[in-house]
GUBA-898062 format. One record per residue (C-alpha): residue in one letter; x, y, z. Coordinates in pm, whole numbers, padded with zeros to 5 digits, always signed. Layout:
<sites>
AXYZ/...
</sites>
This chain:
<sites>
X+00000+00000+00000/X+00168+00369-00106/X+00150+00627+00119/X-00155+00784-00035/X-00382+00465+00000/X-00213+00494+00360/X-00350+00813+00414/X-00708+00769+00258/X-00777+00466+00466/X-00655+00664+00782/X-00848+00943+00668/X-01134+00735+00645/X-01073+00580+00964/X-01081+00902+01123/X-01452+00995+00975/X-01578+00656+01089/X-01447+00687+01426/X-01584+01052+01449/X-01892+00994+01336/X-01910+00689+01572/X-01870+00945+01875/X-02035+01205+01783/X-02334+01029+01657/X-02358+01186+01316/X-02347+01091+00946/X-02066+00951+00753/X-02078+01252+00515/X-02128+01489+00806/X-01792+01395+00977/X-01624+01421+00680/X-01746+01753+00614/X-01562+01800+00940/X-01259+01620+00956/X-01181+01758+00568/X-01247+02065+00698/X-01016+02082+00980/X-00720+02010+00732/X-00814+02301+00557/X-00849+02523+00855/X-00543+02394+00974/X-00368+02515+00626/X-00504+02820+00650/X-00704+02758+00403/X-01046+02886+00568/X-01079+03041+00873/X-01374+02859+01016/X-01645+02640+00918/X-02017+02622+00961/X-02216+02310+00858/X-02467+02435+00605/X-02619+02087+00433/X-02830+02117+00098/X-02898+01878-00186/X-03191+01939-00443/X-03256+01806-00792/X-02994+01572-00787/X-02936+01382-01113/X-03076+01642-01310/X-02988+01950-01444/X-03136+02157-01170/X-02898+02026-00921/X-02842+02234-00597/X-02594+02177-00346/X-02359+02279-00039/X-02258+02127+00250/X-02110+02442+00472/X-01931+02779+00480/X-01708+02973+00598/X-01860+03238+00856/X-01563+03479+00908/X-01480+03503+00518/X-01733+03834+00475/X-01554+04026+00770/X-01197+03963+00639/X-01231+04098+00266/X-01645+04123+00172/X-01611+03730+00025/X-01794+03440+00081/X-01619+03104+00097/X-01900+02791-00005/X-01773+02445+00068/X-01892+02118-00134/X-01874+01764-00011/X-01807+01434-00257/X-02139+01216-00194/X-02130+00810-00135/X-01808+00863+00088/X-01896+00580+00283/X-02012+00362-00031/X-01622+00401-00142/X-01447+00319+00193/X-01317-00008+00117/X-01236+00042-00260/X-00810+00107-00311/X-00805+00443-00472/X-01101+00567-00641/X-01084+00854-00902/X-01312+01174-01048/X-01310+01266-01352/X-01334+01584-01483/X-01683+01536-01579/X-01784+01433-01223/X-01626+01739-01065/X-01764+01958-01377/X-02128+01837-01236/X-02085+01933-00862/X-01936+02253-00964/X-02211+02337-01183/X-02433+02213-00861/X-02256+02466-00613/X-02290+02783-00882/X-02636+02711-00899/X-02730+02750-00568/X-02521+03083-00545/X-02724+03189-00760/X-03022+03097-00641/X-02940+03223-00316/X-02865+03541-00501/X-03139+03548-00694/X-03366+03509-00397/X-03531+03162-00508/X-03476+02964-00201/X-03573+03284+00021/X-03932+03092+00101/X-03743+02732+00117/X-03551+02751+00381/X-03638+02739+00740/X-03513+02980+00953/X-03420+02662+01221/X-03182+02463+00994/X-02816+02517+00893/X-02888+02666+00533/X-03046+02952+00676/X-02706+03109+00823/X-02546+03102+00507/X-02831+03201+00263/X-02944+03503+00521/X-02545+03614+00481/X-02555+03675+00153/X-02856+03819+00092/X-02803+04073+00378/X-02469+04181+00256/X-02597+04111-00180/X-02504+04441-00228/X-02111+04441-00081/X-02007+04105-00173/X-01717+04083-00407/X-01635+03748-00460/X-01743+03389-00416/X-01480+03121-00280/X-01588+02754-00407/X-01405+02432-00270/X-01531+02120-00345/X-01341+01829-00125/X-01344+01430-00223/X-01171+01096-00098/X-01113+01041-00476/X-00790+01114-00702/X-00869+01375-00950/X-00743+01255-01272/X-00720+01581-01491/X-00947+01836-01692/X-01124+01708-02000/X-01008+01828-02315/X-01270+02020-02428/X-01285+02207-02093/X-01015+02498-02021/X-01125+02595-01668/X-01110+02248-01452/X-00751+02297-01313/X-00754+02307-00943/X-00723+02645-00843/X-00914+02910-01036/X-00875+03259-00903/X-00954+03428-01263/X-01310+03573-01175/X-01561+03467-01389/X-01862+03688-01420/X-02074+03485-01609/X-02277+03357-01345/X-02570+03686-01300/X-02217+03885-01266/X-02093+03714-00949/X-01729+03679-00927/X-01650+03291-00868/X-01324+03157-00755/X-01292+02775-00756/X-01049+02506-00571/X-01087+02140-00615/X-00920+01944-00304/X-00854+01572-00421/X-00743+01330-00191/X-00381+01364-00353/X-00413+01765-00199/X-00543+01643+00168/X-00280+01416+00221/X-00028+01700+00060/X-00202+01942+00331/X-00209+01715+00624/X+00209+01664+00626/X+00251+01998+00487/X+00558+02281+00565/X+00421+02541+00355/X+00095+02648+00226/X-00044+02400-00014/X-00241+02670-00168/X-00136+02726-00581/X-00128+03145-00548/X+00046+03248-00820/X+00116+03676-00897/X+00134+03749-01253/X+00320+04058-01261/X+00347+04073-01689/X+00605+03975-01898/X+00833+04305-01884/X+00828+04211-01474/X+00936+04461-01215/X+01332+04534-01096/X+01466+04411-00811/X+01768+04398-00605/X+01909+04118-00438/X+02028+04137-00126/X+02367+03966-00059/X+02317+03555+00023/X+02363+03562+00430/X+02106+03272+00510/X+02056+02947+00295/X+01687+02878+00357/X+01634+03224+00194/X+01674+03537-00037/X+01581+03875+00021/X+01439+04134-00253/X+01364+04513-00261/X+01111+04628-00536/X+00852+04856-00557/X+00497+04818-00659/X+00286+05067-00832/X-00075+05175-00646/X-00263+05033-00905/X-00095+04702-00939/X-00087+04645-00550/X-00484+04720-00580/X-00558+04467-00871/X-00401+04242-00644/X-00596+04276-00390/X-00909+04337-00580/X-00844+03935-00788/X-00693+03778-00461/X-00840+03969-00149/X-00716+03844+00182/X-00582+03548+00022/X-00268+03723-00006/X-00245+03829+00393/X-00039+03602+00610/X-00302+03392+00804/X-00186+03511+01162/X-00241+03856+00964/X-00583+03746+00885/X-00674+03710+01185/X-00607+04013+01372/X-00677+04280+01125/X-00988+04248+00947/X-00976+04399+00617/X-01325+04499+00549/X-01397+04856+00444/X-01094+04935+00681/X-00888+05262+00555/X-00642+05443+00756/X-00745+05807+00753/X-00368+05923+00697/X-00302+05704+00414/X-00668+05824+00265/X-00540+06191+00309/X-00205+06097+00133/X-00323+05917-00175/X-00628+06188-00228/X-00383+06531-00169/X-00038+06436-00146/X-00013+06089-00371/X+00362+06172-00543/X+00477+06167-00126/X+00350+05801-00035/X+00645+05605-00075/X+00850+05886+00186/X+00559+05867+00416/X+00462+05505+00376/X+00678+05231+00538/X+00573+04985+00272/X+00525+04646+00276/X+00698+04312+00398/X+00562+03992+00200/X+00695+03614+00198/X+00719+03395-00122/X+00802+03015-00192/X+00952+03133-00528/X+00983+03327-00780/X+01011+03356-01167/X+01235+03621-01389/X+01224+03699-01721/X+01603+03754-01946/X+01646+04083-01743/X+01654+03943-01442/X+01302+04147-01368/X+01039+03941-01143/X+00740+03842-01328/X+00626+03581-01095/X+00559+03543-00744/X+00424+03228-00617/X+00240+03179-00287/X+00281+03574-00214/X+00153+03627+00171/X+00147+03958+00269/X+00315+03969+00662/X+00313+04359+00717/X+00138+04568+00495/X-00179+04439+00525/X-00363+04786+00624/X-00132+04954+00377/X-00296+04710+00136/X-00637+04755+00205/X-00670+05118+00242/X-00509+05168-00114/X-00785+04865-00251/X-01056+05103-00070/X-00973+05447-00132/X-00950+05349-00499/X-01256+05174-00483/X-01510+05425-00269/X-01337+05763-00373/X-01217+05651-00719/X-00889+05753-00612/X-00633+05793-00943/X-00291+05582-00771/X-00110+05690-01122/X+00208+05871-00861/X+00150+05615-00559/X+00464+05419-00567/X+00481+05119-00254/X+00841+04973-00108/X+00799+04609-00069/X+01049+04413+00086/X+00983+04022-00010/X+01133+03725+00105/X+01169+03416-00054/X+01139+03125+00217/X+01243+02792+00128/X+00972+02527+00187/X+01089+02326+00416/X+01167+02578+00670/X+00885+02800+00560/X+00634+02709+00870/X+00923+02771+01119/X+01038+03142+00965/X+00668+03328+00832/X+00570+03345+01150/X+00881+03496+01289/X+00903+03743+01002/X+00573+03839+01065/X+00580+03907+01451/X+00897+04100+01408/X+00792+04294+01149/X+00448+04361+01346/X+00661+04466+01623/X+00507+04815+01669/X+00112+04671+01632/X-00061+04457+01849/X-00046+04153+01602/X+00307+04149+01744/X+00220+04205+02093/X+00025+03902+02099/X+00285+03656+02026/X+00078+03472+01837/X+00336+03193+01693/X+00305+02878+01859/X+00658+02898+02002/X+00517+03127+02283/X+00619+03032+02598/X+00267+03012+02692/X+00240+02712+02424/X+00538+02562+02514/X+00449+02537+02867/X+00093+02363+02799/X+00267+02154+02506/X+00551+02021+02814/X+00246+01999+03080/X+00031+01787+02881/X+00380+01540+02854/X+00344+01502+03256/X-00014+01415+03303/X-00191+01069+03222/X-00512+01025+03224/X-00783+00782+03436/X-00720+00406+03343/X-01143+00428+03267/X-01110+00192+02992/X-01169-00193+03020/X-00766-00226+02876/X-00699-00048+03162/X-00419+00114+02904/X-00313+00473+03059/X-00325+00757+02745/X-00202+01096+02764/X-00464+01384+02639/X-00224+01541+02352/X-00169+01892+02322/X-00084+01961+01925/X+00059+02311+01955/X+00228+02283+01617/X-00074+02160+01330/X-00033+01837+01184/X+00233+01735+01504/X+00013+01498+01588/X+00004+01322+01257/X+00361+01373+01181/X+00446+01227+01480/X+00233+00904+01378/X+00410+00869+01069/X+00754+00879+01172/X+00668+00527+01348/X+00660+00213+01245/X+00334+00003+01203/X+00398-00145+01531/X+00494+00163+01722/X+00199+00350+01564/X+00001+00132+01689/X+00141+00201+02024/X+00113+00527+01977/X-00242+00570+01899/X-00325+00362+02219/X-00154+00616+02424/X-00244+00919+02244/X-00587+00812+02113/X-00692+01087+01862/X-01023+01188+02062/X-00832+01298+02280/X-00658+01520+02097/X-00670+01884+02175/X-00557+02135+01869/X-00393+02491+02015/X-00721+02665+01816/X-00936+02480+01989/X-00809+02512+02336/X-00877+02858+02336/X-01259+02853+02299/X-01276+02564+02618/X-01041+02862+02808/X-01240+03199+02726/X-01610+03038+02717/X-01520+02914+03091/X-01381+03255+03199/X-01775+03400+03036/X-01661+03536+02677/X-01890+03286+02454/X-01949+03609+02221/X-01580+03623+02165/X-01591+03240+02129/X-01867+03285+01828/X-01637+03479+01675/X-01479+03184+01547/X-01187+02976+01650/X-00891+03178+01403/X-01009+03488+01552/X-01137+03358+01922/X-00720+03232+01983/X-00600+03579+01806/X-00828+03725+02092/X-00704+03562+02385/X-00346+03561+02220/X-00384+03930+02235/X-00533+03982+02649/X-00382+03652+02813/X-00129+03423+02622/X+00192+03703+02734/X+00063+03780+03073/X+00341+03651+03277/X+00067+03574+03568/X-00074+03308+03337/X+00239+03157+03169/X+00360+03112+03614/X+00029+02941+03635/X+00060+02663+03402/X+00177+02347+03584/X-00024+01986+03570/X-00311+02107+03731/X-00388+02367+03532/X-00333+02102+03198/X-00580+01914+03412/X-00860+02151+03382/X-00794+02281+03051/X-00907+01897+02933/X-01199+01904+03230/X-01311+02180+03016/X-01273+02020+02742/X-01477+01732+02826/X-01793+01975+02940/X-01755+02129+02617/X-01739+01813+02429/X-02082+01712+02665/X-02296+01986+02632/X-02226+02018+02254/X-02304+01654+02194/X-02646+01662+02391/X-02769+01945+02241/X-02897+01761+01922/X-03069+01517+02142/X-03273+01749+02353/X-03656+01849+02254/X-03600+02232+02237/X-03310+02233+02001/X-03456+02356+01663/X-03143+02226+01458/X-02900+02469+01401/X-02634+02653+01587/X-02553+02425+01790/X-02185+02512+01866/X-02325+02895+01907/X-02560+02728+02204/X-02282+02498+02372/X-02032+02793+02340/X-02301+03015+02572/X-02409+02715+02762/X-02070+02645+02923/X-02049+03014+02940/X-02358+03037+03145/X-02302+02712+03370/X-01884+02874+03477/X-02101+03234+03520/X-02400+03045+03784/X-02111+02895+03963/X-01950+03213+04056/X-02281+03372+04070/X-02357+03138+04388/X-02025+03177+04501/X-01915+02761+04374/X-01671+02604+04201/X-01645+02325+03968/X-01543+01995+04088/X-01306+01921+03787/X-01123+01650+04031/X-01454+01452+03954/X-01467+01550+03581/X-01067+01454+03550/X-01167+01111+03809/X-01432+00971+03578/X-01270+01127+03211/X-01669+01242+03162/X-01984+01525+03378/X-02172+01359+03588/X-02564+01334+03540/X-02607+01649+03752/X-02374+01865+03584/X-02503+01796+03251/X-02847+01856+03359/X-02692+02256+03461/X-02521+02244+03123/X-02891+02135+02949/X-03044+02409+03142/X-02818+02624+03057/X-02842+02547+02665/X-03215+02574+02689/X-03178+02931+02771/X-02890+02987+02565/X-03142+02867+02258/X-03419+03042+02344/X-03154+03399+02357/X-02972+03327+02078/X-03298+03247+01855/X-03530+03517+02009/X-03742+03692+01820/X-03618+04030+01963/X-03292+03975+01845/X-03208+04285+01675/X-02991+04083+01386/X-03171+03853+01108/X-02851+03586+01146/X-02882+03415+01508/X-02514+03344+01462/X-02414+03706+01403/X-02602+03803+01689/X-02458+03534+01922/X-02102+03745+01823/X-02261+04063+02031/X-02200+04168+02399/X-02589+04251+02436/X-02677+03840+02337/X-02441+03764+02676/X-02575+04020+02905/X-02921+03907+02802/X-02838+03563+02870/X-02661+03685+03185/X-03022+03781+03293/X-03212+03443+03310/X-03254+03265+03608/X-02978+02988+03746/X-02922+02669+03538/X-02776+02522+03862/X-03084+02402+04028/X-03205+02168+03721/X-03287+01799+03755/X-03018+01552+03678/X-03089+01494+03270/X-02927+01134+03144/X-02814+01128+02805/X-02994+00775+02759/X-03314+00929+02854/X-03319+01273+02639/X-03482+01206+02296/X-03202+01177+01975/X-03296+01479+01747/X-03190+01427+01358/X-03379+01745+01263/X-03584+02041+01355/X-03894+01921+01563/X-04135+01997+01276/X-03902+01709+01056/X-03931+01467+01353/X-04325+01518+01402/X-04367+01493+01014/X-04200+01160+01070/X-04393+01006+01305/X-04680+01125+01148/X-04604+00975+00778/X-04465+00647+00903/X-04772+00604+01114/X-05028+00696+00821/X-04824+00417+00645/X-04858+00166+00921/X-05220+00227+00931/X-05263+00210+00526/X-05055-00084+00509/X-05334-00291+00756/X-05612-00164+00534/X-05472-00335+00189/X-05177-00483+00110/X-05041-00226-00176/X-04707-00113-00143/X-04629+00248-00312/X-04337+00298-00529/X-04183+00639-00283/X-04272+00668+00059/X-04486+01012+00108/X-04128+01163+00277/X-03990+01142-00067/X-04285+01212-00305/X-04225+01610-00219/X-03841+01641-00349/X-03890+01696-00723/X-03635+01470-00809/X-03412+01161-00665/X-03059+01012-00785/X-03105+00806-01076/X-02806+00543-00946/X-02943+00190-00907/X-02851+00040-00514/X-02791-00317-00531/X-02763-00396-00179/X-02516-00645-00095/X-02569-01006-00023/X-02604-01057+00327/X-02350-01256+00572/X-02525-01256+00847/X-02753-01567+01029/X-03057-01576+00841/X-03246-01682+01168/X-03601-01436+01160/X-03516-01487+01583/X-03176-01377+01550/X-03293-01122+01316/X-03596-01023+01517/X-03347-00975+01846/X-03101-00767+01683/X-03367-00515+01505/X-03570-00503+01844/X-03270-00370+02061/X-03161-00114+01796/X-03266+00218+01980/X-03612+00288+01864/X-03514+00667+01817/X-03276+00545+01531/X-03531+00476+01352/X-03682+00804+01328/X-03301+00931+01239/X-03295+00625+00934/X-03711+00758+00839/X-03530+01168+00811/X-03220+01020+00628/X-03397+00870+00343/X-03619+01245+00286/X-03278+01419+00338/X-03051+01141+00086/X-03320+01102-00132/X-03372+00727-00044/X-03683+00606-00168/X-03927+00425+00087/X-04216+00167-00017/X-04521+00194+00241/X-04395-00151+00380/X-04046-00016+00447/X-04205+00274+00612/X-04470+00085+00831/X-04182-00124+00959/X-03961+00201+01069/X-04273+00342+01283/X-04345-00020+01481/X-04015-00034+01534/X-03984+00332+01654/X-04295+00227+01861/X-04135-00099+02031/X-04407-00266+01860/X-04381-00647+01783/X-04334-00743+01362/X-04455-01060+01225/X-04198-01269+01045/X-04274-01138+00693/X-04222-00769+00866/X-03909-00913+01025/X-03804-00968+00644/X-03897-00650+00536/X-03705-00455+00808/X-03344-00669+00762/X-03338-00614+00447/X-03411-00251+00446/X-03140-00211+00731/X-02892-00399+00478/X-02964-00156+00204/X-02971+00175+00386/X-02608+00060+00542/X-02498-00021+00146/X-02606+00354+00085/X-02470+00555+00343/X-02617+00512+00667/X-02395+00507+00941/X-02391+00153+01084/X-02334+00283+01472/X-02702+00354+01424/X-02820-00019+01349/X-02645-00167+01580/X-02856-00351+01836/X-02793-00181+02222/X-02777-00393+02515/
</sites>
């Protein structure tokens, strides 16, 4: 097996064993997993889940699967994100490609429903409860400001090249193409071959190339004093540093850049006043620009006229007020002439030196003053805590693990692949990967517990530039990290983890936002404890690795009200999301009544919640109409009444596989009577959402079993071989398993 098979089947490891634990879909988790490896590239800052499939197999196809929520605030885009379908169909076959053809189709899917979005055709489609409704209610409030669309589309398959009647299927296309109702488009296709490029990068894996025309621009060289890199000084004209920005946007900021100055509509006054009265005197008065580069490309001169993977590491205001003084005052930048220094990093040493260049360069700002790198001392001191504490022997192995602290992304797999198969497997014992915790990530468990979940909404990139900024240089804190302190970082984690997984489960939650609610639920359970003068007992949390019944009853109580805030009608923002990002959502939250005194809530007790409450009562209802119709006359319908609404479903012909299990109906008849009858109701919403089509016998079954009603032997028939073909299709098979 080559490396690449190596890393799919990990990769698909990974989304099995997540979606095991967090009790979600096969393409859900790797919606999420995928999308990690981008955020940790710096590809996007954040992601939202945002799931949508219409019309598929026709030409009226629709589709997303999630966002990016911070892309707007950084430079007026909006980043769309596209998942491969059938992941879990695939998981077992060696290395299976896409053509062009195939990725042609679910591009053509994605620009639709920009469009439509655009166009305001879903606007009565979408209910204001469900994921879609973040993203679509984003761009139509800000229709009139948006500049650019960001398209990714990520698959477990190898792409295997662009078909030769079709110019525009490379990987990366930042050329805007307006001929979608005049929206600018920008397109990335990430293959399997790019994850696993991503996943052990040193540099970005990002193809950002800078045309700067054939005549290039001069530049001197300065003498060769360090062998990883080369140092230029050029200058760029006004207008060419604003084209730039105006085709690439923040895609050409360093990401640590990203996320501490947000670009939008920002213009420093003085560099306004220079450009309008003084423009011939910018370069005196302007300090200019310091940008990184993997390479670049000359012409016979010796001029550049290439710059690939150009990140901006100072400059970035510079940058944006030129873009927007142009833009808004229709500045003329004819006489405004910008120094750039740029330095060409070589790859392998590139993730080590950006971020230096950048926080010494940033040493008068408070990007700087942050010390955002993950050399910190702060890091380093959690990174050699975390090496000191082992967890709870909990498990039946009685096997001790460590809770790893990755404060350098991808150390975790790196480290993995060093090893061999044996020691990996060692590895992975100790350091199983749920109980990982990523630098990003450790921020939001620290700042929603100290009662800053509106900080926390603000996304993780953004959330750790924030407490970066306030906490990770006070000396106070870095003296306070010892064990202990690594000891209730994971406690945190593990409420976090808690309250965000019951959510779905509980009867009030109306389907969406759910990290928005756990963010202000933990918020509000740490602000009730010191509100009553308590503290938490995280020697209990750390003793038993998990909350105890009581505690995540506070935490439910607590998420209740967080819901009910975060999705009032009074909410002076449309987007619950951008309102959860406000100081008024916590003090109003702030307001409600303890969550302490609650009633101990038991996960195995709370109901499981696939969908909005409205989806789960049109379930019952439909598979209980179908029980009754079935009684009355044995017909069985060719689409269950679930699936008779969507206009279309995928023309691909399931052959379910032949079965391996005892064909005993009383083996049978055990097994599908101790599957948890609230699975079925999650299989019953599947089908509408996947398009799988339902016969009125099929759906009969579902509701007896949801019931804990007895089947006959032919309905024992019916209902094994429906499981067998929904777990052929997709279904996660964690579901269908029979519970003790």
């Amino acid at each position: 097996m080559n490396d690449l098979s190596e890393f799919r089947r990990q990769l698909l490891d990974e989304v099995q064993q997540y979606a095991a634990l967090e009790e979600v879909f096969d393409q859900d988790a790797f919606f999420k997993v995928t999308c990690n490896i981008l955020r940790d590239n710096d590809v996007i800052s954040e992601f939202e889940p945002a799931y949508f499939r219409y019309g598929e197999g026709t030409k009226s196809f629709l589709l997303t699967d999630g966002y990016d929520p911070s892309s707007y605030d950084q430079d007026e885009s909006v980043v769309i994100i596209g998942c491969d379908d059938n992941v879990s169909l695939r998981m077992h076959e060696e290395m299976p490609t896409i053509t062009a053809a195939e990725y042609n189709k679910y591009l053509r899917a994605m620009r639709r429903f920009i469009v439509d979005v655009w166009n305001g055709k879903l606007k009565d489609q979408v209910e204001e409860s469900s994921d879609i409704f973040a993203l679509t209610s984003l761009i139509r409030e800000h229709r009139g400001h948006i500049r650019r669309f960001r398209i990714y589309f990520i698959t477990d398959r190898k792409y295997t090249g662009r078909e030769s009647t079709t110019e525009k299927l490379e990987q990366d296309i930042y050329a805007l193409s307006k001929k979608d109702d005049g929206i600018n488009l920008e397109i990335h296709l990430w293959d399997i071959t790019r994850l696993e490029q991503a996943a052990h990068a040193t540099s970005s894996v990002e193809n950002l190339t800078v045309k700067l025309g054939t005549e290039g621009i001069q530049a001197v060289h300065s003498p060769d004093v360090e062998p990883n890199m080369q140092t230029y000084l050029l200058f760029l004209r006004g207008q060419q540093l604003a084209n730039l920005y105006d085709d690439y946007g923040v895609k050409l900021m360093e990401s640590n850049v990203r996320s501490f100055l947000s670009m939008r509509g920002k213009v420093n006054k003085g560099i306004r006043k220079t450009i309008n009265d003084d423009p011939s005197r910018f370069v005196a008065f302007n300090n200019g620009l310091t940008a990184t580069a993997s390479s670049i490309e000359t012409n016979d001169e010796g001029n550049i006229t290439a710059i690939n993977n150009l990140q901006i590491v100072n400059g970035g205001q510079t940058t944006a007020s030129i873009y927007y003084t142009w833009k808004e005052d229709k500045a003329n930048l004819d006489q405004i002439v910008v120094p750039v220094k740029l330095v060409v990093v070589r790859e392998e040493t590139a993730r080590e030196l950006i971020p230096s260049i950048s926080r010494f360069t940033n040493s008068q700002n408070k990007v700087a003053e942050a010390d955002f790198s993950s050399n910190s001392e702060y890091q380093i001191k959690l990174e050699q805590a975390s090496k000191q504490v082992l967890a709870p022997a909990n498990s039946p192995t009685g096997i001790l693990t460590y809770w790893y602290y990755e404060r350098v992304r991808g150390q975790y797999d790196n480290e993995k692949r060093r090893l061999t198969p044996t020691a990996r497997r060692q590895f992975e014992k100790q350091y199983p990967s749920r109980q990982r915790i990523k630098m990003v990530d450790a921020t939001r468990y620290l700042v929603c517990w100290e009662g800053f979940p509106q900080i926390a909404s603000l996304g993780a990139q953004k959330c750790f530039a924030r407490f970066a900024e306030e906490t990770a240089n006070d000396a106070k804190t870095i003296r306070q990290i010892d064990k202990e302190y690594y000891k209730q970082l994971v406690c945190k984690r593990i409420i976090f983890d808690s309250a965000y997984k019951q959510i779905k489960r509980m009867d009030w939650y109306l389907g969406a936002y759910q990290m928005n609610i756990a963010e202000y639920a933990v918020a509000k359970y740490s602000y009730d404890l010191t509100r009553e003068q308590l503290e938490c007992d995280f020697s209990e949390v750390w003793r038993l690795q998990s909350v105890s019944p009581t505690m995540l009853g506070a935490l439910m109580r607590a998420a209740a009200q967080a819901s009910a805030v975060i999705n009032s009608d009074k909410r002076p923002t449309a987007n619950p999301s951008e309102w959860a990002k406000k100081d008024e959502c916590w003090k109003m939250l702030q307001e409600m009544p303890s969550c302490l005194h609650a009633d101990p809530i038991y996960a195995e007790t709370s109901k499981r919640k696939a969908a909005a409450p409205s989806r789960h009562m049109a379930a019952t209802k439909n598979m209980a109409e179908a029980a009754a119709r079935l009684h009355e006359k044995p017909v069985i319908a060719e689409v269950s009444e679930a699936t008779a609404s969507i206009s279309t479903v995928s023309n691909r012909a399931d052959t379910p596989p032949q079965t391996t299990h005892s064909t005993s109906t009383d083996s049978h008849r055990y097994k599908l009577m101790h599957i948890p009858h609230r699975n079925w109701y999650t299989l019953y919403n599947w089908c509408g959402k996947h398009h799988r089509s339902l016969n009125e016998s099929e759906t009969a079954v579902m509701w007896k079993l949801s019931q804990n009603k007895e089947l006959t032997d032919d309905e024992i028939a019916v209902a094994w071989h429906l499981r067998e073909r929904m777990l052929f299709q997709g279904f996660p098979k964690s579901l269908l398993e029979p519970r003790q």
